[in-house]
PDB file of N, CA, C and O in Angstrom:
ATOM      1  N   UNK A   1    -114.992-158.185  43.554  1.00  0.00           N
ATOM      2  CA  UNK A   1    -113.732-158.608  42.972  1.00  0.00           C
ATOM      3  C   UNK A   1    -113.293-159.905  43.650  1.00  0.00           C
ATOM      4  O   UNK A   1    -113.232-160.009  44.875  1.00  0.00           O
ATOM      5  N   UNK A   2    -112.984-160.911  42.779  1.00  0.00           N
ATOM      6  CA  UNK A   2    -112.618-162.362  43.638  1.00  0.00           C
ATOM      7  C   UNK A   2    -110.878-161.871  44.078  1.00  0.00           C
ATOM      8  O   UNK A   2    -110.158-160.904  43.828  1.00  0.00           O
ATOM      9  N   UNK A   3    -110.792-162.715  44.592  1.00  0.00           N
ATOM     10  CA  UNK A   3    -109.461-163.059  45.610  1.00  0.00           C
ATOM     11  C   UNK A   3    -108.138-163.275  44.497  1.00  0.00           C
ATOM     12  O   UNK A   3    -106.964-163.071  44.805  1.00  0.00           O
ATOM     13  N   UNK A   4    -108.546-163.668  43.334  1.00  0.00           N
ATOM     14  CA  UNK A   4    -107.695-163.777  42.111  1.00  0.00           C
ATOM     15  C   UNK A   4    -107.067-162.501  41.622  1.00  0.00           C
ATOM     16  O   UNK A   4    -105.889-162.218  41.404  1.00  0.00           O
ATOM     17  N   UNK A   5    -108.381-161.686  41.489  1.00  0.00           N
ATOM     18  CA  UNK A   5    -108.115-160.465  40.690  1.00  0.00           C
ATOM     19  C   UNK A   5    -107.513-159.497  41.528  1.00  0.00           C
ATOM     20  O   UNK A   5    -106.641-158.750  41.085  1.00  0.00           O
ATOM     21  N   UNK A   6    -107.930-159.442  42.788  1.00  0.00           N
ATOM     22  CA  UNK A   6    -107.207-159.023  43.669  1.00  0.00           C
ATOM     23  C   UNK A   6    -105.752-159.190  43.884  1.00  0.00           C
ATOM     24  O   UNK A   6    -104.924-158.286  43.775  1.00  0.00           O
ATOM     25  N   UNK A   7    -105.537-160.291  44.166  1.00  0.00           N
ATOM     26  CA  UNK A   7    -103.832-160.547  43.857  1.00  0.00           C
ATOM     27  C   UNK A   7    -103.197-159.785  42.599  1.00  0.00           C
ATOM     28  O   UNK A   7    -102.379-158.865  42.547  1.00  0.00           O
ATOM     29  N   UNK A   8    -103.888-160.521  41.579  1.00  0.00           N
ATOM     30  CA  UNK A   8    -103.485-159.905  40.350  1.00  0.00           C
ATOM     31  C   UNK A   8    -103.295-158.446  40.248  1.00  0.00           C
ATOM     32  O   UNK A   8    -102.169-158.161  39.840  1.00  0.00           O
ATOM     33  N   UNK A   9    -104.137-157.333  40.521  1.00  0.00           N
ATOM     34  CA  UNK A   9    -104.458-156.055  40.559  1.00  0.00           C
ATOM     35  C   UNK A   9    -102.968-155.623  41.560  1.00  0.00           C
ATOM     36  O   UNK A   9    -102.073-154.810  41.331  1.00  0.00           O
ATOM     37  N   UNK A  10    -103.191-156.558  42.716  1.00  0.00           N
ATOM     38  CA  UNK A  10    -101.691-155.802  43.644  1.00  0.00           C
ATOM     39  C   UNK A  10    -100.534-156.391  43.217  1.00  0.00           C
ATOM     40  O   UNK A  10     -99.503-155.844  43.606  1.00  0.00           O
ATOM     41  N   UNK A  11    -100.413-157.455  42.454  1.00  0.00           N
ATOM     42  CA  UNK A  11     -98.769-157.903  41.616  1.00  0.00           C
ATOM     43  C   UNK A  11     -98.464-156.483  40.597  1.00  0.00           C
ATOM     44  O   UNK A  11     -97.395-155.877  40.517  1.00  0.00           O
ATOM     45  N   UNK A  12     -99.997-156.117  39.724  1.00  0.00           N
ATOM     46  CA  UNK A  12     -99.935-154.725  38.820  1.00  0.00           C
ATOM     47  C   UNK A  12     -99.324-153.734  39.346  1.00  0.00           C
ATOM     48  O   UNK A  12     -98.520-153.023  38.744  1.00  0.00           O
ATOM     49  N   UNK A  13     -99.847-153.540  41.172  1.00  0.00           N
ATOM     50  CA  UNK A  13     -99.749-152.095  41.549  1.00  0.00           C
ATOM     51  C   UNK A  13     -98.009-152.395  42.248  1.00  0.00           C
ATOM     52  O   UNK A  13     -97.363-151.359  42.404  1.00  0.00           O
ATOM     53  N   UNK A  14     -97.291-153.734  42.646  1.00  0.00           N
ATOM     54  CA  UNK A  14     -95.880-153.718  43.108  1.00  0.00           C
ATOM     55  C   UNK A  14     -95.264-153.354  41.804  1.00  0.00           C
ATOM     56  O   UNK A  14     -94.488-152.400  41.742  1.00  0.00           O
ATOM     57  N   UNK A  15     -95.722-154.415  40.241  1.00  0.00           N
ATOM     58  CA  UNK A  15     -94.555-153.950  39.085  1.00  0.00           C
ATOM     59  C   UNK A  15     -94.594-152.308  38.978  1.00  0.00           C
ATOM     60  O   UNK A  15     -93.502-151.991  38.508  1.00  0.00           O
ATOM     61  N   UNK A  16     -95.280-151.285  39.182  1.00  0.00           N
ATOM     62  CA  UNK A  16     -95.956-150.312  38.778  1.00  0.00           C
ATOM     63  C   UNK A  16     -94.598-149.248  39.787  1.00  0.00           C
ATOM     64  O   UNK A  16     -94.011-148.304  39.259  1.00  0.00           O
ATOM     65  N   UNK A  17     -94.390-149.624  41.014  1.00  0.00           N
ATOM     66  CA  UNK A  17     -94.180-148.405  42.096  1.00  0.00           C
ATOM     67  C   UNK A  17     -92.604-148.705  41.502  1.00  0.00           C
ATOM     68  O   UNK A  17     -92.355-149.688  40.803  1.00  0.00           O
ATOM     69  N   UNK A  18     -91.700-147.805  41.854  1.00  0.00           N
ATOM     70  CA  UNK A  18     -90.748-147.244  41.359  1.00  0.00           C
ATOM     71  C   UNK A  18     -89.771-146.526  42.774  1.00  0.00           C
ATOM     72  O   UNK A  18     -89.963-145.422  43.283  1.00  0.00           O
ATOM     73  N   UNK A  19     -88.925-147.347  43.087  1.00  0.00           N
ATOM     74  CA  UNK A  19     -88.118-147.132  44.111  1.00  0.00           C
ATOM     75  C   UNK A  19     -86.466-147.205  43.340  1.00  0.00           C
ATOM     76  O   UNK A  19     -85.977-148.133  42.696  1.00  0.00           O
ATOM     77  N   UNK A  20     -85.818-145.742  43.723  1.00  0.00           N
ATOM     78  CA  UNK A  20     -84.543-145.729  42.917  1.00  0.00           C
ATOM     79  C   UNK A  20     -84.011-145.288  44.092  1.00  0.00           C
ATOM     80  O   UNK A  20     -84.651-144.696  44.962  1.00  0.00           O
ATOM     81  N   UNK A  21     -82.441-145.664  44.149  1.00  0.00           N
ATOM     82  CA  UNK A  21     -81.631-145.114  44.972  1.00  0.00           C
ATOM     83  C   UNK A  21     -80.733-144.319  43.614  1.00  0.00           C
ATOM     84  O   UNK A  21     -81.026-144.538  42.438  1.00  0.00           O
ATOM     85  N   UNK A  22     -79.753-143.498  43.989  1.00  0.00           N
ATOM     86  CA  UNK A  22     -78.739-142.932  43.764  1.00  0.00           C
ATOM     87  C   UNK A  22     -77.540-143.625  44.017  1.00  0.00           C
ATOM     88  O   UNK A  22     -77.142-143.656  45.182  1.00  0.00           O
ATOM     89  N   UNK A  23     -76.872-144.206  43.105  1.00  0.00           N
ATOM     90  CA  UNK A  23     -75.653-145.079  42.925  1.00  0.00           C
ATOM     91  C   UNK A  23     -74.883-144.201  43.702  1.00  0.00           C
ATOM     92  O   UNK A  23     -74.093-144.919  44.316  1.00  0.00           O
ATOM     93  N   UNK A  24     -74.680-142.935  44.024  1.00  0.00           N
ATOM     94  CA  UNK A  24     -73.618-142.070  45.119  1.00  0.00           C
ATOM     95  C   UNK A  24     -74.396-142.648  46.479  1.00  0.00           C
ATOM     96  O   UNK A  24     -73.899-143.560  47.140  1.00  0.00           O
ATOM     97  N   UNK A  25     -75.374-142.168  46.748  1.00  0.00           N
ATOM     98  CA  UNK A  25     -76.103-142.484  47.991  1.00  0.00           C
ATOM     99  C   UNK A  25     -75.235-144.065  48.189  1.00  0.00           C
ATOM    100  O   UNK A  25     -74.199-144.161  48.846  1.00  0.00           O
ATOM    101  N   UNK A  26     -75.846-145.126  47.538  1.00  0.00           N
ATOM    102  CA  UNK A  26     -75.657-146.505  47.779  1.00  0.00           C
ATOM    103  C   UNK A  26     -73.582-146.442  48.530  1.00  0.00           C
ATOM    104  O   UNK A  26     -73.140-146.937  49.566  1.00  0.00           O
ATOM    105  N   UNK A  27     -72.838-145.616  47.413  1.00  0.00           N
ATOM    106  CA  UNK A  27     -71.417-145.944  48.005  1.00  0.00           C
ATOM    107  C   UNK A  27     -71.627-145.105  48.704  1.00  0.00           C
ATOM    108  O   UNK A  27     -70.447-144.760  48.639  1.00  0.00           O
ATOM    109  N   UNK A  28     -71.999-144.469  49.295  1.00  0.00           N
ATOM    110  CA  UNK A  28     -71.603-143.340  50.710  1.00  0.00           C
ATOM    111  C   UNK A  28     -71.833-144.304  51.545  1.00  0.00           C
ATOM    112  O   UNK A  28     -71.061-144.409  52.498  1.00  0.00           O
ATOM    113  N   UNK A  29     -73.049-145.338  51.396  1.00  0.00           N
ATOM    114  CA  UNK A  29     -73.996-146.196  52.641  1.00  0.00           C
ATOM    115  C   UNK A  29     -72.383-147.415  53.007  1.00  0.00           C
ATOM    116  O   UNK A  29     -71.610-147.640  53.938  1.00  0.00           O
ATOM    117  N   UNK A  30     -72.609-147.861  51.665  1.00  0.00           N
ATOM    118  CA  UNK A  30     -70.874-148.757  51.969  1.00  0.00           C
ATOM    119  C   UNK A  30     -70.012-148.382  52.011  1.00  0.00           C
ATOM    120  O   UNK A  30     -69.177-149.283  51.935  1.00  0.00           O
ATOM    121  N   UNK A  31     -69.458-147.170  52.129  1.00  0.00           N
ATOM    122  CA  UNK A  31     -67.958-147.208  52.257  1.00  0.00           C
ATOM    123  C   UNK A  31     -68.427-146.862  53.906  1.00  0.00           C
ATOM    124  O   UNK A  31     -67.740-147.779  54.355  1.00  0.00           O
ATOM    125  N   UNK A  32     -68.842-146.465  54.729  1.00  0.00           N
ATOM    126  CA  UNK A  32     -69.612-145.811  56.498  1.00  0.00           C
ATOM    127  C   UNK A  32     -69.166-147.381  56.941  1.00  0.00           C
ATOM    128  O   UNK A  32     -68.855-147.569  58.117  1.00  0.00           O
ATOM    129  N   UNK A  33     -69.136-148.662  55.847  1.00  0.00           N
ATOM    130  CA  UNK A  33     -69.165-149.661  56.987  1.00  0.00           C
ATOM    131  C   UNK A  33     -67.208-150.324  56.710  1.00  0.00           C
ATOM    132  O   UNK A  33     -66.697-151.102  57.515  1.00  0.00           O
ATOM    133  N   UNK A  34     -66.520-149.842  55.575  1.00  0.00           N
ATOM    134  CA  UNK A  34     -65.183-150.571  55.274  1.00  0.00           C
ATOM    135  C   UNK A  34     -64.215-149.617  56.219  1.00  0.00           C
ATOM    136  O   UNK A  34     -64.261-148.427  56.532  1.00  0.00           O
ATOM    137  N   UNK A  35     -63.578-150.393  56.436  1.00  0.00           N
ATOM    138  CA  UNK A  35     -62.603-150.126  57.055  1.00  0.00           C
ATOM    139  C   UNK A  35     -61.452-149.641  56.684  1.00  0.00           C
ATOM    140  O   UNK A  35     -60.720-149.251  57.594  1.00  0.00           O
ATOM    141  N   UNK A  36     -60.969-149.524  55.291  1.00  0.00           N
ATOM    142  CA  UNK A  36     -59.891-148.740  54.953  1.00  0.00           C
ATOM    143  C   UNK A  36     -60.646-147.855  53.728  1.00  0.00           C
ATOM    144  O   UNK A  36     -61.230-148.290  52.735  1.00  0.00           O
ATOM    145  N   UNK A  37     -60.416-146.413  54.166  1.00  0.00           N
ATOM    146  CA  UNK A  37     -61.172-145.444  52.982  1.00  0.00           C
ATOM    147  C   UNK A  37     -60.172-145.466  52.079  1.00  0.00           C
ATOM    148  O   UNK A  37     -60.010-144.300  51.720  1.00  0.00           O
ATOM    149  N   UNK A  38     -59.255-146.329  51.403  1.00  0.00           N
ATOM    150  CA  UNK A  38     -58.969-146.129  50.288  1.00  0.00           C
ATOM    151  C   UNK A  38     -59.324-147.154  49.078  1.00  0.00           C
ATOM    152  O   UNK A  38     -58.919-147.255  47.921  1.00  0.00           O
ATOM    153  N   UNK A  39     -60.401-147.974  49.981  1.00  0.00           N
ATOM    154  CA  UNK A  39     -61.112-149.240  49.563  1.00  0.00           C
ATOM    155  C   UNK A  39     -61.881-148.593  48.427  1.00  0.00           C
ATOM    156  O   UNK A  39     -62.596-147.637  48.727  1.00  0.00           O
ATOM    157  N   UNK A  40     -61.814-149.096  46.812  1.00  0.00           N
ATOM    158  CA  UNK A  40     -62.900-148.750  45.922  1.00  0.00           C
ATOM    159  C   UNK A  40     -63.912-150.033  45.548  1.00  0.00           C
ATOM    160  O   UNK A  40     -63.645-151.232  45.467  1.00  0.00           O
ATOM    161  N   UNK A  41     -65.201-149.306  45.349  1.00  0.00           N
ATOM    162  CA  UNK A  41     -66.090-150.329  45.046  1.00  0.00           C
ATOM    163  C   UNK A  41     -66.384-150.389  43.523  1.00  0.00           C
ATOM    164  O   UNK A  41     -66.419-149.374  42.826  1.00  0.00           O
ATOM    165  N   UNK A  42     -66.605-151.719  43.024  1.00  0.00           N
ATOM    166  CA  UNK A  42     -66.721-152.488  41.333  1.00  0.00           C
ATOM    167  C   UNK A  42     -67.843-151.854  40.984  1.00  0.00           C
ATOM    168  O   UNK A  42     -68.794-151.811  41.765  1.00  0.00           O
ATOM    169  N   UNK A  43     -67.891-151.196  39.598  1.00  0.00           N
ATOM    170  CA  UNK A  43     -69.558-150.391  39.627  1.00  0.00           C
ATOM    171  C   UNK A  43     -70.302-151.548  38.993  1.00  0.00           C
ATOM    172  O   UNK A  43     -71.357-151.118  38.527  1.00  0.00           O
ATOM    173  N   UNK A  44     -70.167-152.787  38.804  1.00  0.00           N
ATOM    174  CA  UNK A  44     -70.621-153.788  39.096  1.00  0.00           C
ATOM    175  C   UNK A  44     -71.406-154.492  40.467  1.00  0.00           C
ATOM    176  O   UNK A  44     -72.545-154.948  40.563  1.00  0.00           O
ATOM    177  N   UNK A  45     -70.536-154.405  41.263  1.00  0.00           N
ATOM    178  CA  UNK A  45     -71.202-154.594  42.860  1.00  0.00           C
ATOM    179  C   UNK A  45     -71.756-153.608  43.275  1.00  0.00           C
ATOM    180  O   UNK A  45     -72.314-153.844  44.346  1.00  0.00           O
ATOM    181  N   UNK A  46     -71.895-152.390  42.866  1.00  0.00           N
ATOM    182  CA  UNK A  46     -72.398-150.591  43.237  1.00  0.00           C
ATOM    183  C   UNK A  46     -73.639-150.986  42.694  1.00  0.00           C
ATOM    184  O   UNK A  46     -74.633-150.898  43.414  1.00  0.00           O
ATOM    185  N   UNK A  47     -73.798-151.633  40.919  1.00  0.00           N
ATOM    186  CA  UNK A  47     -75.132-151.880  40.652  1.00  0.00           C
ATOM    187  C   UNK A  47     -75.915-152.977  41.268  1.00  0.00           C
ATOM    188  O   UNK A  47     -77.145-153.029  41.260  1.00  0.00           O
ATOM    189  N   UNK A  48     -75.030-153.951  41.864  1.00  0.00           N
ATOM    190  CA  UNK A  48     -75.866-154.802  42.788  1.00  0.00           C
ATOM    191  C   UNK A  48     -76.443-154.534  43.759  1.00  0.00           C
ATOM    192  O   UNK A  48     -77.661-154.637  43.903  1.00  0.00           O
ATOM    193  N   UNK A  49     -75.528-154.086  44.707  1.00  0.00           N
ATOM    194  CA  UNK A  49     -76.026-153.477  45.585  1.00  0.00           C
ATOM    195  C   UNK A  49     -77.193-152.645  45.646  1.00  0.00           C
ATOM    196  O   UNK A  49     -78.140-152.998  46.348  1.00  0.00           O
ATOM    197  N   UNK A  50     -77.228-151.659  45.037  1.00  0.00           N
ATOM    198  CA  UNK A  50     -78.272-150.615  44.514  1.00  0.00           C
ATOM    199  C   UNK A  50     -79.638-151.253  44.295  1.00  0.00           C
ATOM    200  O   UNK A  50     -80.626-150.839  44.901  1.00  0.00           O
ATOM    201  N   UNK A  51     -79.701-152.388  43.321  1.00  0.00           N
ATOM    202  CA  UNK A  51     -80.485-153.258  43.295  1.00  0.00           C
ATOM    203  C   UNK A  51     -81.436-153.704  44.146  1.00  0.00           C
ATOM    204  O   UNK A  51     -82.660-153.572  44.163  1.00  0.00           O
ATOM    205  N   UNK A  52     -80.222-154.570  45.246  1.00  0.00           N
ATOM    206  CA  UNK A  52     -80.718-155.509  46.326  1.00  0.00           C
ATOM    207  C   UNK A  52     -81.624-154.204  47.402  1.00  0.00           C
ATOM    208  O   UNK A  52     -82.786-154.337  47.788  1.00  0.00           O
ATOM    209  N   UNK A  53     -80.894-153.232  47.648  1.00  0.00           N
ATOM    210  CA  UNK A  53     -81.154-152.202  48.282  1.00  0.00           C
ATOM    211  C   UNK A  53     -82.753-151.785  48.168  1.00  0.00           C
ATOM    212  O   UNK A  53     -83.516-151.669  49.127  1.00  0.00           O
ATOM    213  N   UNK A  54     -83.133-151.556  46.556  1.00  0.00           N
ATOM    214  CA  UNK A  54     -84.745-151.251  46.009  1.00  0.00           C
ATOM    215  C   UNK A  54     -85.331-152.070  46.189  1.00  0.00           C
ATOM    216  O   UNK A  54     -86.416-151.805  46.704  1.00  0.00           O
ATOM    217  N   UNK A  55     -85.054-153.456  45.923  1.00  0.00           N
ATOM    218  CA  UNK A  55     -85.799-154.917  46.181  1.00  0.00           C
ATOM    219  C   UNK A  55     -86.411-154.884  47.772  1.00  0.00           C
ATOM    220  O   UNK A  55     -87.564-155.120  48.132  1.00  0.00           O
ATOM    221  N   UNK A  56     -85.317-154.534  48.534  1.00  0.00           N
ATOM    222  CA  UNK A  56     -85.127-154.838  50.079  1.00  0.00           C
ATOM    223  C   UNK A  56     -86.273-153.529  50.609  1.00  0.00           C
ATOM    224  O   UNK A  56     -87.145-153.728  51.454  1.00  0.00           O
ATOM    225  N   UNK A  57     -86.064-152.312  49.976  1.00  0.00           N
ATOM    226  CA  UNK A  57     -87.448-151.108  50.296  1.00  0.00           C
ATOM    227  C   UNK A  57     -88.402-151.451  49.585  1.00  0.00           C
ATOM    228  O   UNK A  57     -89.436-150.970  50.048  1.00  0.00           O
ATOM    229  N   UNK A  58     -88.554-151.959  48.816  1.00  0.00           N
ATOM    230  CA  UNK A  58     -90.243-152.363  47.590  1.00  0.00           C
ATOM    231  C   UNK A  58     -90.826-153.190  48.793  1.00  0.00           C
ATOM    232  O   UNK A  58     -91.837-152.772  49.358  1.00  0.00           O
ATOM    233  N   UNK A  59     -90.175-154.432  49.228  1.00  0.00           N
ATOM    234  CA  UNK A  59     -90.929-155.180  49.943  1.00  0.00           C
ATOM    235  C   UNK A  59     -91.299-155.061  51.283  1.00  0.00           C
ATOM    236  O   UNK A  59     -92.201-155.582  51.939  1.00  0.00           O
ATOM    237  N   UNK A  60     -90.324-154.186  51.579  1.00  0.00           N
ATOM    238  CA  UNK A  60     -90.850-153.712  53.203  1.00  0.00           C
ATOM    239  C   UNK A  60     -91.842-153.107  52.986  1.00  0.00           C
ATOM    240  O   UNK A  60     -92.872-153.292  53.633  1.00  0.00           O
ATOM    241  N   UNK A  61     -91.741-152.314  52.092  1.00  0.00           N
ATOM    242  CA  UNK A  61     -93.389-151.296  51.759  1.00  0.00           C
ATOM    243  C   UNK A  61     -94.245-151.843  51.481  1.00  0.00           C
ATOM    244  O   UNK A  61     -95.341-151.458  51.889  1.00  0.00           O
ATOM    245  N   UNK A  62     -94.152-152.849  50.762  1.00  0.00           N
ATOM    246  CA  UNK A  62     -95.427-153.496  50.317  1.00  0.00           C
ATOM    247  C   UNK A  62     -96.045-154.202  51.289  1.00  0.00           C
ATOM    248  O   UNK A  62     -97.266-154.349  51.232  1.00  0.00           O
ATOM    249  N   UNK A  63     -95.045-154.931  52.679  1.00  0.00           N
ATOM    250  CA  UNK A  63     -95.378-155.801  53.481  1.00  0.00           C
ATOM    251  C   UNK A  63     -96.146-154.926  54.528  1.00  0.00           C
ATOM    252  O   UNK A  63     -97.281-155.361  54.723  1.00  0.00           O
ATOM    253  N   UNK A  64     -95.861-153.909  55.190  1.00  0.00           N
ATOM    254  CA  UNK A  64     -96.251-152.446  55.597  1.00  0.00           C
ATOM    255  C   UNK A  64     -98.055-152.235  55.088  1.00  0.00           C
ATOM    256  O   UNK A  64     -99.141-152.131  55.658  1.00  0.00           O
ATOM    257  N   UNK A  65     -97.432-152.261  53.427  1.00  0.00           N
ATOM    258  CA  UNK A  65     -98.935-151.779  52.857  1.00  0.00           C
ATOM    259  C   UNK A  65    -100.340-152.887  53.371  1.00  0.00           C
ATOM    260  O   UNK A  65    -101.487-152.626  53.736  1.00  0.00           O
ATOM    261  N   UNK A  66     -99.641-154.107  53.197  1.00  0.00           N
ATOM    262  CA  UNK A  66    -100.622-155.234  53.081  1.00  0.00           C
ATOM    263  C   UNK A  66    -101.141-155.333  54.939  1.00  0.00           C
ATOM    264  O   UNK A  66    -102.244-155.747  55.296  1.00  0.00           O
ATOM    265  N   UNK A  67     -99.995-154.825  55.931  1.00  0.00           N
ATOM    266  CA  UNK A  67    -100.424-154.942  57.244  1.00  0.00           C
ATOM    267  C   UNK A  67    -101.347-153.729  57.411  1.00  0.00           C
ATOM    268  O   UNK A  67    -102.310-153.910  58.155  1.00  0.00           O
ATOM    269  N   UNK A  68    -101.251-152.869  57.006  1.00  0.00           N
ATOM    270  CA  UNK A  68    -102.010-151.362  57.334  1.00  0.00           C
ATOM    271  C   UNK A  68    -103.507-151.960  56.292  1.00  0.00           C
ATOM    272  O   UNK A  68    -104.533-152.058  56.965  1.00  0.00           O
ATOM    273  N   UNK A  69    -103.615-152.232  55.202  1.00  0.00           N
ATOM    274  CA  UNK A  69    -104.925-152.996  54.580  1.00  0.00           C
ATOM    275  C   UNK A  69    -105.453-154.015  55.559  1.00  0.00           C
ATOM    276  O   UNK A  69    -106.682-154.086  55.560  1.00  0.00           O
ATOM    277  N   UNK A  70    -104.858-154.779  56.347  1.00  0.00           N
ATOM    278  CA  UNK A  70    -105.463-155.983  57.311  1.00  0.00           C
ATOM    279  C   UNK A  70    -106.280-154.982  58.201  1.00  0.00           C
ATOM    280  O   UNK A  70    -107.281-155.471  58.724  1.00  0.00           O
ATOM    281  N   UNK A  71    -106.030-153.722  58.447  1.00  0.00           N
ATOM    282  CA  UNK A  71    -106.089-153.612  60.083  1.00  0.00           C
ATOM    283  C   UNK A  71    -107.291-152.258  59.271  1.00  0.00           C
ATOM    284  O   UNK A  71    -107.956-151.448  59.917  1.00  0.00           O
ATOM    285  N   UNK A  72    -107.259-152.364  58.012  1.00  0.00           N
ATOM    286  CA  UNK A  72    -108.551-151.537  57.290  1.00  0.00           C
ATOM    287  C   UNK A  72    -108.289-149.773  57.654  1.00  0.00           C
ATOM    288  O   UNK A  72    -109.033-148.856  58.001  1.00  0.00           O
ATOM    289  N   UNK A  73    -106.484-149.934  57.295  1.00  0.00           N
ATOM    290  CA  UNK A  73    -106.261-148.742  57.255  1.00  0.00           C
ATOM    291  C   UNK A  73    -105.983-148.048  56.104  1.00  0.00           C
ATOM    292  O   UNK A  73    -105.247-148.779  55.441  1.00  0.00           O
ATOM    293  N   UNK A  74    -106.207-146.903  55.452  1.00  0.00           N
ATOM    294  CA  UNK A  74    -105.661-146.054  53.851  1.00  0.00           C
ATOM    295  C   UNK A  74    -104.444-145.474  54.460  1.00  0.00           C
ATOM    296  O   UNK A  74    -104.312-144.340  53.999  1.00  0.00           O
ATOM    297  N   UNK A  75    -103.440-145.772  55.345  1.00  0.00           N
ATOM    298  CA  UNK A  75    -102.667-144.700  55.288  1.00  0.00           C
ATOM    299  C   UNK A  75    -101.451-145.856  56.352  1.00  0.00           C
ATOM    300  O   UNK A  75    -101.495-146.021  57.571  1.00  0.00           O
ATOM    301  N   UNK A  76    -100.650-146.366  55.538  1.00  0.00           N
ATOM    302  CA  UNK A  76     -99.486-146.623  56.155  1.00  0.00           C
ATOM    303  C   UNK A  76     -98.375-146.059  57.295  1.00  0.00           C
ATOM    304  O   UNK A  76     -97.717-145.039  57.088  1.00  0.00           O
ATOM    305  N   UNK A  77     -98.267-146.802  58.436  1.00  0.00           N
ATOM    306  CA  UNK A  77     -97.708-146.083  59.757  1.00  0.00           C
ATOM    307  C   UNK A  77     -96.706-146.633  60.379  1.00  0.00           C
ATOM    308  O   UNK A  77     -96.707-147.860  60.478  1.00  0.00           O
ATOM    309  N   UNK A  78     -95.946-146.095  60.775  1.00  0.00           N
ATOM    310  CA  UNK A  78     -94.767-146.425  61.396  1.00  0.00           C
ATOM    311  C   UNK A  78     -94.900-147.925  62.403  1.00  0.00           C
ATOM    312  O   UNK A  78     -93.921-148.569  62.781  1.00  0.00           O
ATOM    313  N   UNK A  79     -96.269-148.254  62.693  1.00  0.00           N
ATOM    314  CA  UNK A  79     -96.615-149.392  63.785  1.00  0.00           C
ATOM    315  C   UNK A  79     -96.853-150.637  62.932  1.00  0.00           C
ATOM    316  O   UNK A  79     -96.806-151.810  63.302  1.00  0.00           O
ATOM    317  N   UNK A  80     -97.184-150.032  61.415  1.00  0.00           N
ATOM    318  CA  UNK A  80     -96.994-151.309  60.471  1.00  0.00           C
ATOM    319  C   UNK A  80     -95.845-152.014  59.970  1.00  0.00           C
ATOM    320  O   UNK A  80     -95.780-153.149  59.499  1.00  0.00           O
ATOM    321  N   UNK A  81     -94.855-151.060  60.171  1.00  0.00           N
ATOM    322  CA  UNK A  81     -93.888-151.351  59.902  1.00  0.00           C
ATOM    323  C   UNK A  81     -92.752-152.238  60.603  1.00  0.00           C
ATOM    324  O   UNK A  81     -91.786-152.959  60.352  1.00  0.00           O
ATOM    325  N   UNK A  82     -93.509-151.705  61.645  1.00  0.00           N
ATOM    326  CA  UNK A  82     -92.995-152.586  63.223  1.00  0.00           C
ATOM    327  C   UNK A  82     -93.545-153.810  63.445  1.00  0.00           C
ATOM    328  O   UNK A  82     -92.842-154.690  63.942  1.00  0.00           O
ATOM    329  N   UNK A  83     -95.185-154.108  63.038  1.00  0.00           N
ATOM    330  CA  UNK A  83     -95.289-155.147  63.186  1.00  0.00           C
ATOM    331  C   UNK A  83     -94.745-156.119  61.763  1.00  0.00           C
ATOM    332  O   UNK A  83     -94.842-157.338  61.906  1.00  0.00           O
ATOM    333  N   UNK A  84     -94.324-155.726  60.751  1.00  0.00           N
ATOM    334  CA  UNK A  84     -94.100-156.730  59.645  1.00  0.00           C
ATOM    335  C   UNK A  84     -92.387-156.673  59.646  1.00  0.00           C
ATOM    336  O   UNK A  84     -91.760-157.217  58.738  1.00  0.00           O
ATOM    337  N   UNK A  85     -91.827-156.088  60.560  1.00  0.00           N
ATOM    338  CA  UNK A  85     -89.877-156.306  60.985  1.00  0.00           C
ATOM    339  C   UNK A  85     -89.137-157.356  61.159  1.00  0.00           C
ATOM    340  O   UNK A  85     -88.026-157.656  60.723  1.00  0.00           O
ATOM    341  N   UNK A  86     -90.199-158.117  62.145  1.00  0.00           N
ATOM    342  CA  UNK A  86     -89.544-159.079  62.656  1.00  0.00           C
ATOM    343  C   UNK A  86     -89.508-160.391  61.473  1.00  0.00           C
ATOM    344  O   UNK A  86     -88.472-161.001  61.211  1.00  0.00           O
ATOM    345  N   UNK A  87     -90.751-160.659  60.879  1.00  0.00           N
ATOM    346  CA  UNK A  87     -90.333-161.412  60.184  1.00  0.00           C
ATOM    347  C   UNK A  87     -89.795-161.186  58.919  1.00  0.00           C
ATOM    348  O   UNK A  87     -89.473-162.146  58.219  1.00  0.00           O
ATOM    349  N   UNK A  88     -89.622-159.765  58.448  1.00  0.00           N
ATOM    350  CA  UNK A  88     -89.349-159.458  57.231  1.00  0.00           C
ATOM    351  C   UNK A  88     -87.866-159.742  57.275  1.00  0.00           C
ATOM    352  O   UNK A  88     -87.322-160.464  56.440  1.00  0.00           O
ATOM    353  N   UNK A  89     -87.192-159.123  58.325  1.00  0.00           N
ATOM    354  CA  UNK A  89     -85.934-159.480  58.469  1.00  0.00           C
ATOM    355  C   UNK A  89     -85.161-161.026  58.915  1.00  0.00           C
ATOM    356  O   UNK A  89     -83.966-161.290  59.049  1.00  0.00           O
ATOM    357  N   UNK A  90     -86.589-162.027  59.100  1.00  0.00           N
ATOM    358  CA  UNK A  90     -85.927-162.983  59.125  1.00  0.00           C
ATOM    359  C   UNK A  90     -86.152-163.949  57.527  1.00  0.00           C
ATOM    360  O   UNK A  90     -85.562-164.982  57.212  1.00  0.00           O
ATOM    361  N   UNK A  91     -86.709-163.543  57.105  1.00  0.00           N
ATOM    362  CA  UNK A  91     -87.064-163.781  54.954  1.00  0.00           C
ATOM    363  C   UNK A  91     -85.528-163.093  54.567  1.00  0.00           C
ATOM    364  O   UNK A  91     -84.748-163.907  54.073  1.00  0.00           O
ATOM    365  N   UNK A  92     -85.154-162.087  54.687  1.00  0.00           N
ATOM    366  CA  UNK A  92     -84.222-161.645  53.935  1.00  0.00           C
ATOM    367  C   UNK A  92     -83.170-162.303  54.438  1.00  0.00           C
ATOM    368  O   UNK A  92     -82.049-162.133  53.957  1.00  0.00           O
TER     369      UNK A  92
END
């Protein structure tokens, strides 16, 4: 398989995986950080959020996946994750 199809095949297998949060989950996560609980959130910004949230786990996983494939592993590990942190969190 060339280096093309390869890419191609893993752009298939990111559109493919399916990461959902729970729009309750997401406001439980934000309201833990506001400061007045009588603060309501726009289910507009609830769907953003929610969003950014799946975007933000798709790619850690995938970045994870692609470090655990370097190191010619089938099974993704907590040390992959550690090594792809530092810069993942400086991209976002």
């Amino acid at each position: 398989m060339t280096r093309i199809e390869e890419e191609e095949l893993d752009l298939r297998r990111r559109r493919n995986m399916e990461v959902n949060f729970k729009p309750k989950l997401v406001e439980a996560s934000m309201k833990i950080h506001l400061q007045d609980e009588k603060t309501r959130i726009n289910p507009d910004a609830l769907k953003l959020m929610t969003e950014v949230m799946r975007l933000i786990v798709t790619e850690g996983a995938m970045r994870a996946a692609d470090q655990a494939k370097q190191e010619d592993s089938d099974l993704v590990e907590l040390h992959h994750m550690e090594k792809i942190m530092a810069q993942f969190l400086l991209d976002i």
